[in-house]
HTML snippet that shows the backbone in 3Dmol.js (N, CA, C, O; Angstrom):
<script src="https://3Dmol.org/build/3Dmol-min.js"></script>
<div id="view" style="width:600px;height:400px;position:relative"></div>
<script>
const pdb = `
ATOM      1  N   UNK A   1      35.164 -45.653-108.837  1.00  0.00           N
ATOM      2  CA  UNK A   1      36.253 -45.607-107.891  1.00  0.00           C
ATOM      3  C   UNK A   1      37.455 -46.384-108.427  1.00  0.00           C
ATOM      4  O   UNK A   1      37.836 -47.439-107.919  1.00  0.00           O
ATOM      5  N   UNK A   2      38.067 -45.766-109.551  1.00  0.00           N
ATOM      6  CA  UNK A   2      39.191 -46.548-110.233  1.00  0.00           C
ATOM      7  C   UNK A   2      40.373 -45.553-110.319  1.00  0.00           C
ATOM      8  O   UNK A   2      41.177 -45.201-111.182  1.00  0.00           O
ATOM      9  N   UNK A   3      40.072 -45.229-108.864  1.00  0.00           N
ATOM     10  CA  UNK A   3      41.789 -44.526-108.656  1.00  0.00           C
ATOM     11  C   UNK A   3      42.975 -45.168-108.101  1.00  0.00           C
ATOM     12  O   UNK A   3      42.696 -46.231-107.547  1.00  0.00           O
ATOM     13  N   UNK A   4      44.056 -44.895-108.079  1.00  0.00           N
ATOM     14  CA  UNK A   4      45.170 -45.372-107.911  1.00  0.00           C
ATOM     15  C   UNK A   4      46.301 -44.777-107.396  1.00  0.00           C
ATOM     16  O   UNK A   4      46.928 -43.833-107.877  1.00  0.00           O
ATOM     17  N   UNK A   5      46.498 -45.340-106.471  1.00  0.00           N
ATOM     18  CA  UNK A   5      47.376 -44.867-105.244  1.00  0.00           C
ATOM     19  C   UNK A   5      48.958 -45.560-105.117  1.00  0.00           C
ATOM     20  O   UNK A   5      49.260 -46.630-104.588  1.00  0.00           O
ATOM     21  N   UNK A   6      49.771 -44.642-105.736  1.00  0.00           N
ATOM     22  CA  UNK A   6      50.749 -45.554-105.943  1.00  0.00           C
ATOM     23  C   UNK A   6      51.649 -45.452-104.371  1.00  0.00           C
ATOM     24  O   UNK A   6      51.519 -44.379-103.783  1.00  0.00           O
ATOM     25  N   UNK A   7      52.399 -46.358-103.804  1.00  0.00           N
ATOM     26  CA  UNK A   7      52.842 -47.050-102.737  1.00  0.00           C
ATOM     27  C   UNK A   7      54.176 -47.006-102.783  1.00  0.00           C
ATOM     28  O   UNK A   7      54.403 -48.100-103.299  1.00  0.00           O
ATOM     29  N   UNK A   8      55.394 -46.426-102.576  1.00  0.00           N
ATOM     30  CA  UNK A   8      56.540 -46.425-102.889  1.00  0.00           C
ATOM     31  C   UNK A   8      57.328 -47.109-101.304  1.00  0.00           C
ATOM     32  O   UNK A   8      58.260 -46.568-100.710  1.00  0.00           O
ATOM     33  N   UNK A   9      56.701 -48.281-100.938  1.00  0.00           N
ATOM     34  CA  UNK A   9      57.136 -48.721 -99.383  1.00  0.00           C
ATOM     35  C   UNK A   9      58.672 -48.675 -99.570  1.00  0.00           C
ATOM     36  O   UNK A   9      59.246 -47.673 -99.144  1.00  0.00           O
ATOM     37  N   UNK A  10      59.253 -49.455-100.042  1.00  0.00           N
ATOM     38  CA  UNK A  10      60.838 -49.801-100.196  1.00  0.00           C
ATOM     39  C   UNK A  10      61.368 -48.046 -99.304  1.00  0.00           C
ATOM     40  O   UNK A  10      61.975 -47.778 -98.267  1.00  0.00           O
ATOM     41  N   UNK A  11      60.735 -47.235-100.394  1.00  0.00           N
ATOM     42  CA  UNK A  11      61.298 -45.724-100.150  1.00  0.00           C
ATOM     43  C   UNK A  11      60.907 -45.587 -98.523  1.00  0.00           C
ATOM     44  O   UNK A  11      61.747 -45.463 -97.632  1.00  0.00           O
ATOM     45  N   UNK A  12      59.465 -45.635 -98.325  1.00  0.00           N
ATOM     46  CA  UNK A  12      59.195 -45.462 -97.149  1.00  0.00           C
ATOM     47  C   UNK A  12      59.741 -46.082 -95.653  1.00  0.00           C
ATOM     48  O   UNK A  12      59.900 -45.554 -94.553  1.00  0.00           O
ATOM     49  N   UNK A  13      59.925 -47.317 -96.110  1.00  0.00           N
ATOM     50  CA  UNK A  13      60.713 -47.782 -95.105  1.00  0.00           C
ATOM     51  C   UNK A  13      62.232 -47.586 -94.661  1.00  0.00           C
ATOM     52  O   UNK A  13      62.693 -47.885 -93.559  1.00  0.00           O
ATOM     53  N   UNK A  14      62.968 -46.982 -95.816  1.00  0.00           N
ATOM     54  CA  UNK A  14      63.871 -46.981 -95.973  1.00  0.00           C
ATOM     55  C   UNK A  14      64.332 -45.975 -95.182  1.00  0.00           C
ATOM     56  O   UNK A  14      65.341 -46.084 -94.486  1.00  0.00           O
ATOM     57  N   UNK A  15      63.368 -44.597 -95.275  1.00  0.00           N
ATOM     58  CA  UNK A  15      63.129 -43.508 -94.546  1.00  0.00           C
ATOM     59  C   UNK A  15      63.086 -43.582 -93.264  1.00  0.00           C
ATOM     60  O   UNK A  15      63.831 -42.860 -92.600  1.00  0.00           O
ATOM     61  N   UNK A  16      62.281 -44.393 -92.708  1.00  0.00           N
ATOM     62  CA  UNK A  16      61.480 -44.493 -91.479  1.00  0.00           C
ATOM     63  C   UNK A  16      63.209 -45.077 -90.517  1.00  0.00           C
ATOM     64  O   UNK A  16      63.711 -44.571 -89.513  1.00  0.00           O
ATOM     65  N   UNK A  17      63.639 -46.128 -91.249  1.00  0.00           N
ATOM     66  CA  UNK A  17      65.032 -46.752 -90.746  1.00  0.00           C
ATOM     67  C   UNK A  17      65.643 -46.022 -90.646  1.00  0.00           C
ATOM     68  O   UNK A  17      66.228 -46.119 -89.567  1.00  0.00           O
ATOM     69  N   UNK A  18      66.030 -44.913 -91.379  1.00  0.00           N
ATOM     70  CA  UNK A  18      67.212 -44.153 -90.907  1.00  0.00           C
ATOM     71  C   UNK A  18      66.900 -43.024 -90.204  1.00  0.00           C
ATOM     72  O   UNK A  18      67.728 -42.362 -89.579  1.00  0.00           O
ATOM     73  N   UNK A  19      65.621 -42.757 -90.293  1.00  0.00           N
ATOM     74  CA  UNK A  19      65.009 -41.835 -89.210  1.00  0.00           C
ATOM     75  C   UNK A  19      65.271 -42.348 -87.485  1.00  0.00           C
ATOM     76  O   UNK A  19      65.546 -41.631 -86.522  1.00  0.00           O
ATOM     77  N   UNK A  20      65.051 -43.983 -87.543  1.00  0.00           N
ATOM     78  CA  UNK A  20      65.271 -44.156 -86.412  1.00  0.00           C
ATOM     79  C   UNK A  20      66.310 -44.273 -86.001  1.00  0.00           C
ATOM     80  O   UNK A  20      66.549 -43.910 -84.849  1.00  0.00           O
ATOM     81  N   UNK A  21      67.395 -44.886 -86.902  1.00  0.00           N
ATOM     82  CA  UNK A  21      68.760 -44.645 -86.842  1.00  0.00           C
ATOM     83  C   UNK A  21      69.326 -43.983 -86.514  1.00  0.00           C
ATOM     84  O   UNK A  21      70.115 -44.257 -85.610  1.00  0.00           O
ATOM     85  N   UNK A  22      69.241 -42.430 -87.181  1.00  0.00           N
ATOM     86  CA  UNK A  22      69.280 -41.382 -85.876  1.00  0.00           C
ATOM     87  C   UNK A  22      69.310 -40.826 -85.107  1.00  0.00           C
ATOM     88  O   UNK A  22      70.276 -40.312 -84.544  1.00  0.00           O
ATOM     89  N   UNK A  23      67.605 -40.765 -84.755  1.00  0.00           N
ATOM     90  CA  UNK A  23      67.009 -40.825 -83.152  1.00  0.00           C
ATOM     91  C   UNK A  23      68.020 -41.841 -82.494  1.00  0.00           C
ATOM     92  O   UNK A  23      68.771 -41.313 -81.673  1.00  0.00           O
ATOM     93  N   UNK A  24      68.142 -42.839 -82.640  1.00  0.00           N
ATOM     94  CA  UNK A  24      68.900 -43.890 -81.910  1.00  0.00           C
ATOM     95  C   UNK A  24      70.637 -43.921 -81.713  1.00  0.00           C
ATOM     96  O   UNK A  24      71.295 -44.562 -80.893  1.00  0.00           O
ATOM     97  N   UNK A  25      71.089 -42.995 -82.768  1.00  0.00           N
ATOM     98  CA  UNK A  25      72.197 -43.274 -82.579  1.00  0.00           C
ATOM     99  C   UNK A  25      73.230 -42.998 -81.456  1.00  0.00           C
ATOM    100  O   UNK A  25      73.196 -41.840 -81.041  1.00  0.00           O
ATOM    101  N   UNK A  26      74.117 -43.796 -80.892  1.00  0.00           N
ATOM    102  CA  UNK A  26      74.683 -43.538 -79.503  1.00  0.00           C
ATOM    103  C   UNK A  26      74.026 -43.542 -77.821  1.00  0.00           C
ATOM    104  O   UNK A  26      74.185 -42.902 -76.782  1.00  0.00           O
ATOM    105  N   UNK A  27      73.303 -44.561 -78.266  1.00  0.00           N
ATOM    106  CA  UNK A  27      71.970 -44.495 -77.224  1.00  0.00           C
ATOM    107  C   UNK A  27      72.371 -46.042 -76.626  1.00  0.00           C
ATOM    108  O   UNK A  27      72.907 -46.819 -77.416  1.00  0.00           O
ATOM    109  N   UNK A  28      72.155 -46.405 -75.478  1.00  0.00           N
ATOM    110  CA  UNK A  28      72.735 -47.266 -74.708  1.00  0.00           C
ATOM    111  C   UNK A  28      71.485 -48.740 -75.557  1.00  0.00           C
ATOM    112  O   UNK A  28      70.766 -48.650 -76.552  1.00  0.00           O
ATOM    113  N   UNK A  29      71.732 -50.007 -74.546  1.00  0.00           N
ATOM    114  CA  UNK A  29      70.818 -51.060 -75.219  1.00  0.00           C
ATOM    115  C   UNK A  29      69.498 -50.725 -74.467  1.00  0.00           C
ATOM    116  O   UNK A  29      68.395 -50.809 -75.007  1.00  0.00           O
ATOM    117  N   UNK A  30      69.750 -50.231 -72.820  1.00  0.00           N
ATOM    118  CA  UNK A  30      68.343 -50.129 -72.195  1.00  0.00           C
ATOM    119  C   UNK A  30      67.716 -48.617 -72.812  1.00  0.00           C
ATOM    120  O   UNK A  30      66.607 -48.215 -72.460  1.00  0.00           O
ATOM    121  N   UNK A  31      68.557 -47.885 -73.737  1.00  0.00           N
ATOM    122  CA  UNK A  31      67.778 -46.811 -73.817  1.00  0.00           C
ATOM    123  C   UNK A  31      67.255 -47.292 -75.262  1.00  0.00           C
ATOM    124  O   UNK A  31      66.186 -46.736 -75.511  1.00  0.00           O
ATOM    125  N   UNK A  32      67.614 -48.024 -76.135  1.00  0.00           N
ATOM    126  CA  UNK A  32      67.012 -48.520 -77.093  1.00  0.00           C
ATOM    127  C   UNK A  32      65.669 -49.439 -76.621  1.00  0.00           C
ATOM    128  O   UNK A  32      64.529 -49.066 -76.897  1.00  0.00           O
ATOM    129  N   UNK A  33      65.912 -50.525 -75.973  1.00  0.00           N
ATOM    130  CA  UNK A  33      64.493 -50.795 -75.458  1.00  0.00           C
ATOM    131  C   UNK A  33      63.522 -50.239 -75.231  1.00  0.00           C
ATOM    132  O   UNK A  33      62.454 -50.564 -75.748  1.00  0.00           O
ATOM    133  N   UNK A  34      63.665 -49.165 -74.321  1.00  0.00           N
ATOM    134  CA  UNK A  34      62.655 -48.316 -73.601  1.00  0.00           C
ATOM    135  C   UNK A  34      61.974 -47.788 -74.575  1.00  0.00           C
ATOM    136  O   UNK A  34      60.744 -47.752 -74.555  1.00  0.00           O
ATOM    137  N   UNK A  35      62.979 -47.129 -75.930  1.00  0.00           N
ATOM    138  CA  UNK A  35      62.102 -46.648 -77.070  1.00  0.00           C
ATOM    139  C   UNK A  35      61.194 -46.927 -77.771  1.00  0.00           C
ATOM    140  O   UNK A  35      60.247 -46.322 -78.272  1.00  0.00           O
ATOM    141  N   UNK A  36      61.747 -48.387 -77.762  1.00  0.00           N
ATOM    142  CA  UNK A  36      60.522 -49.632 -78.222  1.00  0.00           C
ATOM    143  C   UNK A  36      59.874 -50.116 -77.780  1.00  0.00           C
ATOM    144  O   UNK A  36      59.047 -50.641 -78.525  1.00  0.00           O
ATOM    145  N   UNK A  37      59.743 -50.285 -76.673  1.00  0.00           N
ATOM    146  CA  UNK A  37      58.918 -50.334 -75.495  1.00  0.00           C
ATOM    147  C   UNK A  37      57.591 -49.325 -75.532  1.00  0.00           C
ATOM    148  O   UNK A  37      56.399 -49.628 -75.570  1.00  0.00           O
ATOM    149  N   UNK A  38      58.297 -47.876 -75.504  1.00  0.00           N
ATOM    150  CA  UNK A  38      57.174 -46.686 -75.807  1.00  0.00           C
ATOM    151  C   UNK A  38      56.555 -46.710 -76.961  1.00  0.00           C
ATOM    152  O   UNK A  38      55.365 -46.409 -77.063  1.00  0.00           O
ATOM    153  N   UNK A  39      57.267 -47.059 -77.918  1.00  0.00           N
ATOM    154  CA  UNK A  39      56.521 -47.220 -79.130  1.00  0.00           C
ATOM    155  C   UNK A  39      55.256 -48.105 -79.206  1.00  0.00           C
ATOM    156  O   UNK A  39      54.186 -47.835 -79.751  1.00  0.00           O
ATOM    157  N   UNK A  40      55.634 -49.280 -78.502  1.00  0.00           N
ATOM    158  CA  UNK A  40      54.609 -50.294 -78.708  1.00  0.00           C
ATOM    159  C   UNK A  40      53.291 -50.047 -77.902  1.00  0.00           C
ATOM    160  O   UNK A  40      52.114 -50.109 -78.256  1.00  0.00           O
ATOM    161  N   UNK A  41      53.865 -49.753 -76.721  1.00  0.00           N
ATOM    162  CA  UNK A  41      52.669 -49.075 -76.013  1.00  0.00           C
ATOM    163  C   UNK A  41      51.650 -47.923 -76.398  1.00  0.00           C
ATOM    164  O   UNK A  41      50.505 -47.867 -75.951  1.00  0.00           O
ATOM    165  N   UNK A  42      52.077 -47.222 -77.078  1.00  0.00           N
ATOM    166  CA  UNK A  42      51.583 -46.056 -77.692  1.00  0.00           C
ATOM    167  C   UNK A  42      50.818 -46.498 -79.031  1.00  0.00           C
ATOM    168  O   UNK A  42      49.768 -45.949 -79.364  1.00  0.00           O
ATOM    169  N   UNK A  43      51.375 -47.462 -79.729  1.00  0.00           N
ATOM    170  CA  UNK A  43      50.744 -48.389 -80.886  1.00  0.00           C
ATOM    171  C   UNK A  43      49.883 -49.125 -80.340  1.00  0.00           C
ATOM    172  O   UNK A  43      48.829 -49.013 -80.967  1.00  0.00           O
ATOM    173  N   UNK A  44      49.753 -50.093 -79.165  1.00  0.00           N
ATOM    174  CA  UNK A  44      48.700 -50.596 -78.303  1.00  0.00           C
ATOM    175  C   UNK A  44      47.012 -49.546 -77.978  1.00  0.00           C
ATOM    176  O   UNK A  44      45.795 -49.591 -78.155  1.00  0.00           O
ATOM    177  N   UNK A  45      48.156 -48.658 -77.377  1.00  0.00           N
ATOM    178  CA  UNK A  45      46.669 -47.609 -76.852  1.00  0.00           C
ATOM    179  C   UNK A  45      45.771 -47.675 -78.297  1.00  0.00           C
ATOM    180  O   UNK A  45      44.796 -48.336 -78.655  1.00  0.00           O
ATOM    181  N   UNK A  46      46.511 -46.770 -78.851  1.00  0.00           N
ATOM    182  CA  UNK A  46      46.028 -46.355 -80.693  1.00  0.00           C
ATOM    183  C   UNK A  46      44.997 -47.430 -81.261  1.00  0.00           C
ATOM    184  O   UNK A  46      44.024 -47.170 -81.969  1.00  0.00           O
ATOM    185  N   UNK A  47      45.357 -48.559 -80.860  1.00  0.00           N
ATOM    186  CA  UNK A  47      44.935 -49.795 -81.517  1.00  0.00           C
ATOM    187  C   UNK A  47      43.380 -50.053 -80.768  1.00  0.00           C
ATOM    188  O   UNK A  47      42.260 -50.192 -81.259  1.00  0.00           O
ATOM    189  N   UNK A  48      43.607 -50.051 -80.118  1.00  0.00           N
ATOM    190  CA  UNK A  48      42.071 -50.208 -78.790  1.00  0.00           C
ATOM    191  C   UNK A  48      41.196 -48.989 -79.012  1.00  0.00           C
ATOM    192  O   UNK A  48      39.971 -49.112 -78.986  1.00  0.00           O
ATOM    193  N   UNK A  49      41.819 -47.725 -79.247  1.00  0.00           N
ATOM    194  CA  UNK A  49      40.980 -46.840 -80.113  1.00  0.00           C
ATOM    195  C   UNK A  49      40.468 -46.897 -80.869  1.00  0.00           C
ATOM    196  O   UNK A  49      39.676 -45.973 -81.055  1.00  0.00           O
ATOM    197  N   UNK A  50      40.525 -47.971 -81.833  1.00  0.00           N
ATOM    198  CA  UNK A  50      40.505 -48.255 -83.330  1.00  0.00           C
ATOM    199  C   UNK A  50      39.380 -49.203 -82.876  1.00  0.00           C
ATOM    200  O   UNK A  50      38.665 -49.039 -83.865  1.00  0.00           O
ATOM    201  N   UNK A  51      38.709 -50.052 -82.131  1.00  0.00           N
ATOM    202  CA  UNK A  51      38.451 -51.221 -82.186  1.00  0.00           C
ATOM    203  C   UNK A  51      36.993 -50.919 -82.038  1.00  0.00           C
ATOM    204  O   UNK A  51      36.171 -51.835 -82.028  1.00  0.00           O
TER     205      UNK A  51
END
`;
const viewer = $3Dmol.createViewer("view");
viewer.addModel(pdb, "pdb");
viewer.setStyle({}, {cartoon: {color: "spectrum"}});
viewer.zoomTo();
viewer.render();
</script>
């Protein structure tokens, strides 16, 4: 098992930011919360699935 998985995060994150950037752009402060809000909750559930 001497495979190798190369990881290009910098790229990935970089992605993910302007993806949300996007989604987000022109969006009030409570509608930015709420997003993150849903997010986390939805990352919560996921997580307790996992356990």
């Amino acid at each position: 098992m001497n495979e190798k998985n190369e990881i290009r995060s910098v790229e990935m994150v970089s992605r993910i930011r302007d993806e949300m950037a996007s989604t987000l752009e022109g969006k009030s402060h409570a509608e930015i919360i709420a997003f993150f809000r849903k997010a986390g909750d939805v990352a919560r559930q996921e997580a307790k699935r996992h356990i």
